[in-house]
C-alpha positions in Angstrom: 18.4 13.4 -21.8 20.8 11.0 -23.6 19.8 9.6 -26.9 20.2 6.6 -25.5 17.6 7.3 -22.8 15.4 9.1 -25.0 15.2 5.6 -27.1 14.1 3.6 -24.4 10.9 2.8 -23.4 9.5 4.9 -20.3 8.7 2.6 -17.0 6.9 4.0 -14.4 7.4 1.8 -11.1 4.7 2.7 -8.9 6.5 1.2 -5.6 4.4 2.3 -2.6 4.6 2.6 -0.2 1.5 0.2 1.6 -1.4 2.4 3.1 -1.3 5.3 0.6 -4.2 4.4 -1.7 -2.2 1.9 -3.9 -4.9 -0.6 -4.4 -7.3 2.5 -5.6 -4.6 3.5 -8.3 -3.9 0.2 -9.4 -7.7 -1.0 -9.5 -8.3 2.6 -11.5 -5.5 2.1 -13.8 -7.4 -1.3 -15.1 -10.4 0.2 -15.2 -10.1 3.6 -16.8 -8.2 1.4 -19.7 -5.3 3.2 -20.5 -7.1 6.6 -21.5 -7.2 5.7 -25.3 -3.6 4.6 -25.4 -1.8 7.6 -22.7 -0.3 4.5 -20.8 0.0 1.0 -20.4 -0.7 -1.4 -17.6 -0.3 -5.0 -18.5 -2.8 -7.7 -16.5 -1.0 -8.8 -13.6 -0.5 -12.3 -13.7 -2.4 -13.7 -10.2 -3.5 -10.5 -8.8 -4.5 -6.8 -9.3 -1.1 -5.6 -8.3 1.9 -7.0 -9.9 3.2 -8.9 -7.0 4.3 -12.1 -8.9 6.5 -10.1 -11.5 8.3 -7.8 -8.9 8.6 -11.4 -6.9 10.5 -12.8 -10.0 12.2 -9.7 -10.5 13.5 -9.4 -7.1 14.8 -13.0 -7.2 16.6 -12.8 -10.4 17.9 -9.9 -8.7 19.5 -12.0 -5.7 17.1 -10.9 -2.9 15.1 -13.5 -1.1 11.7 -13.5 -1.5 9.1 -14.3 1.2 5.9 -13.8 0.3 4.1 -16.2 2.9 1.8 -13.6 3.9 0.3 -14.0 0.3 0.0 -17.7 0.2 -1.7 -17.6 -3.8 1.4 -15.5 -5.1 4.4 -17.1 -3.3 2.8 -20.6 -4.4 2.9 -18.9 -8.1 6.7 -17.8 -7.5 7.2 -21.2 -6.6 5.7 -23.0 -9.3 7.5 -20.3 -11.6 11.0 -21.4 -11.6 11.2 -21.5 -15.3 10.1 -17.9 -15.6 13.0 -15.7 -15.7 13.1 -11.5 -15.2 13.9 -11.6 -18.5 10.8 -13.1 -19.5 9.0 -10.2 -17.7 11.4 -7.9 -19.4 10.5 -9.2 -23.1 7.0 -8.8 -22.7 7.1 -5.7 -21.2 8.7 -4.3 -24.1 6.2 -6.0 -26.6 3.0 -4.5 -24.2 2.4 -1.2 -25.9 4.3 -2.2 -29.3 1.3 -1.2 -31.0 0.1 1.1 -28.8 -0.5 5.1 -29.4 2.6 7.7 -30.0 1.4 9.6 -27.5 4.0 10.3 -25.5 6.4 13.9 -24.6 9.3 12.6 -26.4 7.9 10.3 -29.0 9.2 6.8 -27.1 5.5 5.5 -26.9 2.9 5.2 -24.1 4.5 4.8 -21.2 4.4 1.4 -19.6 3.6 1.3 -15.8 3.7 -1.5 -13.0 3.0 -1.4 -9.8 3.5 -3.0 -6.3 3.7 -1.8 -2.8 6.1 -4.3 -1.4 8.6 -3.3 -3.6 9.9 -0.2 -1.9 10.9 -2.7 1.5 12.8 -4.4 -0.9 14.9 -2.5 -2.5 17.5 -1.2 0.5 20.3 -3.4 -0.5 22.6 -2.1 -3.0 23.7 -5.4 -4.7 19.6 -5.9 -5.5 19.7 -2.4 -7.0 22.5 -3.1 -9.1 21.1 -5.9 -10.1 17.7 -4.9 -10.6 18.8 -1.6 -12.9 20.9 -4.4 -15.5 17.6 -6.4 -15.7 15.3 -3.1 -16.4 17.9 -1.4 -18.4 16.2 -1.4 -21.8 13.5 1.3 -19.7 13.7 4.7 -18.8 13.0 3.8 -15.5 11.6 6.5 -12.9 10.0 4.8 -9.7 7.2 6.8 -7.8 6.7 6.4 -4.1 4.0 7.5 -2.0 4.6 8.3 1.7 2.1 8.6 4.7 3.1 10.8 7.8 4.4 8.2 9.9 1.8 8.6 12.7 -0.9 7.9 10.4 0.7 5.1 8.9 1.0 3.1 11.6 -2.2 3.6 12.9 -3.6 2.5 9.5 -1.1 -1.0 9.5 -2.0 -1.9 13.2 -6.4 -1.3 12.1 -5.0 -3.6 9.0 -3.2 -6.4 10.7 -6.5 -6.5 13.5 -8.6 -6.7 10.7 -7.3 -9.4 9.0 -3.4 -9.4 9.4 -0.8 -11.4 11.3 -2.3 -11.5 14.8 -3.1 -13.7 16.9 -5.8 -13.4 20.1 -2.5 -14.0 22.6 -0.9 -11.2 20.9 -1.2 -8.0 23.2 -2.0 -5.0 21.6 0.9 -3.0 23.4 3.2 -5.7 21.6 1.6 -4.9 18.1 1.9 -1.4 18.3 5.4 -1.6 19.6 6.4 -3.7 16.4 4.4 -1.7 13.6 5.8 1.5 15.4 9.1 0.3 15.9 9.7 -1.0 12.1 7.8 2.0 10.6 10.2 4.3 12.5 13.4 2.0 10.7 12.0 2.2 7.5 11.3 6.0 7.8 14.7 6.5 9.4 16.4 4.8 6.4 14.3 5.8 3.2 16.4 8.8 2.3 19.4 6.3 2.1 17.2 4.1 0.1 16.2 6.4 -2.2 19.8 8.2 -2.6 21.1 4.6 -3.4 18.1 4.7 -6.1 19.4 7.7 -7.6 23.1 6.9 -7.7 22.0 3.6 -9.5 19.2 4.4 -11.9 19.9 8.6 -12.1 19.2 11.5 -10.6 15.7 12.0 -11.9 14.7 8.5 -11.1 12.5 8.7 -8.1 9.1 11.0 -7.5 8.4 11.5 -3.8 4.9 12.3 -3.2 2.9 12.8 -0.1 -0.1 11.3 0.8 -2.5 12.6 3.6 -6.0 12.2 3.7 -6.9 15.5 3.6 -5.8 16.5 0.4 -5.7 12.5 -1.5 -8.7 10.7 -0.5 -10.9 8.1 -3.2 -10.2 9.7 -6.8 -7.7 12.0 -6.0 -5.0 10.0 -5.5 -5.3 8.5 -8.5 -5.7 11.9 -10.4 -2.5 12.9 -8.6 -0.6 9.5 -9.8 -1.9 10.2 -13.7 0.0 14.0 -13.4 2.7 12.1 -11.8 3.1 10.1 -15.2 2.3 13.1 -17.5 -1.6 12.7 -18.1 -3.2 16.0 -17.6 -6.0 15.0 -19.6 -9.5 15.6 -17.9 -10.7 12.8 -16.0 -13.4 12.1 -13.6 -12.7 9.3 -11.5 -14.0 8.6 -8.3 -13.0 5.4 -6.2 -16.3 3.9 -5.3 -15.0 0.8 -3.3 -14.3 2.3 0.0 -11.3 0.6 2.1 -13.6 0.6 5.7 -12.4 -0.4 9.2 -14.8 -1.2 12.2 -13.9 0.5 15.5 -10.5 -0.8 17.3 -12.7 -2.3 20.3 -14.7 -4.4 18.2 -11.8 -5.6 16.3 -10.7 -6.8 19.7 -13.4 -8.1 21.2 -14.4 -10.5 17.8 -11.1 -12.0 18.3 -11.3 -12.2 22.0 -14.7 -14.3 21.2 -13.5 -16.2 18.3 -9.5 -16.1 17.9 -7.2 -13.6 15.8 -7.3 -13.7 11.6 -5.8 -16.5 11.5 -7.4 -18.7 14.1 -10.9 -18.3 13.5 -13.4 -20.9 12.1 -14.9 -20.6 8.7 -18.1 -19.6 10.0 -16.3 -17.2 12.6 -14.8 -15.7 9.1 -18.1 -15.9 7.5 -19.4 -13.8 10.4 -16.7 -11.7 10.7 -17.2 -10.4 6.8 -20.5 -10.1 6.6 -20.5 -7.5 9.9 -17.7 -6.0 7.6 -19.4 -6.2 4.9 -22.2 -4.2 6.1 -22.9 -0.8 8.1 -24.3 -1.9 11.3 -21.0 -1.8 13.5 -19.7 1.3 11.5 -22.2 3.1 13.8 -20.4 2.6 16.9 -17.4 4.3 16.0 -16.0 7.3 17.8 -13.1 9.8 18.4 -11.1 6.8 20.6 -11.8 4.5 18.7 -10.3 6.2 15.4 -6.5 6.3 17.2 -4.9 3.2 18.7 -2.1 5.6 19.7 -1.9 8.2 22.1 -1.1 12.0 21.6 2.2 11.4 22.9 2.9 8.1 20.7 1.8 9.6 17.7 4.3 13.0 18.9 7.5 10.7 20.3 6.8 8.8 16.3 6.7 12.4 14.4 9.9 13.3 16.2 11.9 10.1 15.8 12.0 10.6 11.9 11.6 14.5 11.7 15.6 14.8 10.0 14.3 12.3 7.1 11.1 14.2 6.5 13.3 17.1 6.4 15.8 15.6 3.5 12.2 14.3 1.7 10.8 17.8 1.8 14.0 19.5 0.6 15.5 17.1 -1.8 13.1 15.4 -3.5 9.2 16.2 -3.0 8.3 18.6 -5.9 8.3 22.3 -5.0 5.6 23.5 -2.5 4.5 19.7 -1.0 4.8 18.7 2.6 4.4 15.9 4.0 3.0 17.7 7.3 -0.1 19.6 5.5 -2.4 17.4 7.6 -2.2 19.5 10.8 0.1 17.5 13.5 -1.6 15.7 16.5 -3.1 18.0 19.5 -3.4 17.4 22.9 -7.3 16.9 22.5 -6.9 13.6 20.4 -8.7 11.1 21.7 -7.1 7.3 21.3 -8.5 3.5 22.3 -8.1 3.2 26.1 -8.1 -0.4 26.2 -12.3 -0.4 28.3 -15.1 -1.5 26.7 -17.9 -0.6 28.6 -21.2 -2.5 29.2 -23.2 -1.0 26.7 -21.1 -1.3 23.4 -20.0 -5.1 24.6 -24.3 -5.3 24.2 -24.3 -3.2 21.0 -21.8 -5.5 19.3 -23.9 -8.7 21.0 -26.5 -7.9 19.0 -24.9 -7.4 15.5 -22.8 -10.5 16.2 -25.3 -12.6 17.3 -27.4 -11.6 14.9 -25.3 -12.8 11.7 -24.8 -16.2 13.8 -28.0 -17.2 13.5 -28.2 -16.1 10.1 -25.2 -18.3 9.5 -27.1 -21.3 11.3 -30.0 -20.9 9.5 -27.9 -21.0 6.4 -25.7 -24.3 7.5 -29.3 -25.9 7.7 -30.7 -25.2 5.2 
């Protein structure tokens, strides 16, 4: 290490990726309040990631931001015109001026951000470049988690059914094209992504880390991201806000009867969260309705980007990780054949019509 490095201020970038338990470590690192000085996590400005500073960063960086899929933050980046990276900069440096020394080499408590969308931002070289002139008063060592590919997708299609960017006249064979198609891109071209981080901001400045629910589940993910940053202090931390998704053919039978995410009535929504709220439909969910992709999906996806988890594995996950611990998909898998049969269309009757006339009752009133 460089004098020069070891004078700067240490930045931990948590970048993503989305799906990985991000949310769990950012809500934990507000809540278990910097361990009595170990780190520091400034307040995000509009939500509990910091979405509008890596927006502003990435502009002043020469990429072009779209964040119309979070309508509150891209009207903030909008209204923020005046706010410049180096704005973000400056009082990042003054966050932990009077914070504690703890630190391995004496440069403070580290300083952390975080924000999933980053890492789909980041493949161009130029915004690199520009983006390590901006952070160059930091130490700067990004951390990225990664799903197995399979899993991943299967998680973002449950995610945009839920409340995402569908419609009811999108087919769900078109969705799961898309979400497999630009998973498998992005999986194809991380390495390159992540050499091009490493040419830029150093060798040492990118942590690969695998996430599969076997082994990184509520807490421990987050107890994997404070090692990551070099807290091995005891904690006990479990996540008790549980990210829950109802069963694929109720997702798809709510929108048949009252439009996608983004067509529904307010008291469709207000009917929709409340059954999502609660544990009645949470009942009805079984092996095929856990998958929305077959055995031989999930096995033609594992395939396509094998090489890259190959050069992840080698080059850059720490010694003894693998991002296939989770055992592979089997022939015995069961996935979402597209029939609902007589009996759960009844079943989800009843728990639907039974928070509509709750909701009447309440308009009434």
């Amino acid at each position: 290490m460089t004098a020069s490095t070891r004078d700067k201020k240490k930045l931990f970038f948590h970048i993503g990726t989305p799906k990985t338990g991000t949310t769990s470590i950012q809500r934990a690192l507000r809540l278990l309040g910097g361990l009595s000085g170990s780190y520091t996590y400034p307040e995000p400005k509009v939500t509990e990631s910091h979405l509008l500073e890596s927006a502003i960063l990435l502009r002043d960086s020469g990429y072009d931001v779209d964040l119309s899929w979070a309508p509150e933050v891209q009207e903030s980046l909008n209204n923020s015109a005046d706010i410049k990276a180096n704005k973000i900069i400056s009082n990042l440096l003054g966050a932990n001026s009077s914070g504690s020394t703890f630190s391995r080499n004496n440069q403070g408590a580290p300083l952390i951000l975080s924000c999933e969308y980053f890492c789909k931002c980041i493949s161009e070289v130029k915004t690199l470049k520009n983006l390590h002139s901006l952070l160059a008063p930091f130490d700067t060592t990004f951390v990225l988690y990664l799903r197995r590919i399979d899993l991943h997708c299967n998680s973002e299609v449950f995610q945009a059914l839920k409340e995402g960017f569908w419609r009811k006249n999108d087919s769900l064979l078109d969705l799961k094209e898309k979400r497999r198609r630009a998973l498998i891109d992005f999986h194809l071209n991380i390495c390159k992504t992540l050499r091009n981080i490493q040419q830029i901001f150093g060798e040492k400045s990118i942590i690969v880390r695998p996430f599969e629910k076997q082994s990184l589940f509520k807490g421990d993910v987050v107890l994997d991201f404070m090692k990551v940053i070099g807290i091995n202090e005891d904690i006990a931390y479990s996540d008790t806000i549980q990210n829950k998704t109802p069963p694929i053919d109720f997702l798809l039978y709510f929108s048949d009867l009252f439009g996608g995410p983004f067509e529904r009535s307010s008291t469709a929504h207000q009917i929709y969260r409340k059954i999502y709220e609660g544990d009645k439909v949470y009942h009805f969910i079984t092996s095929e309705t856990k998958f929305v992709y077959s055995y031989t999906e999930r096995v033609q996806m594992i395939d396509a980007v094998l090489p890259a988890y190959q050069v992840l594995n080698d080059i850059l996950c720490k010694q003894g990780d693998s991002f296939f611990r989770e055992p592979p998909p089997s022939h015995d898998d069961c996935h979402f054949n597209g029939k609902l049969s007589g009996e759960r269309i009844n079943n989800f009757n009843a728990i639907i019509v039974k928070e509509l006339a709750k909701a009447i009752n309440l308009g009434n009133a």
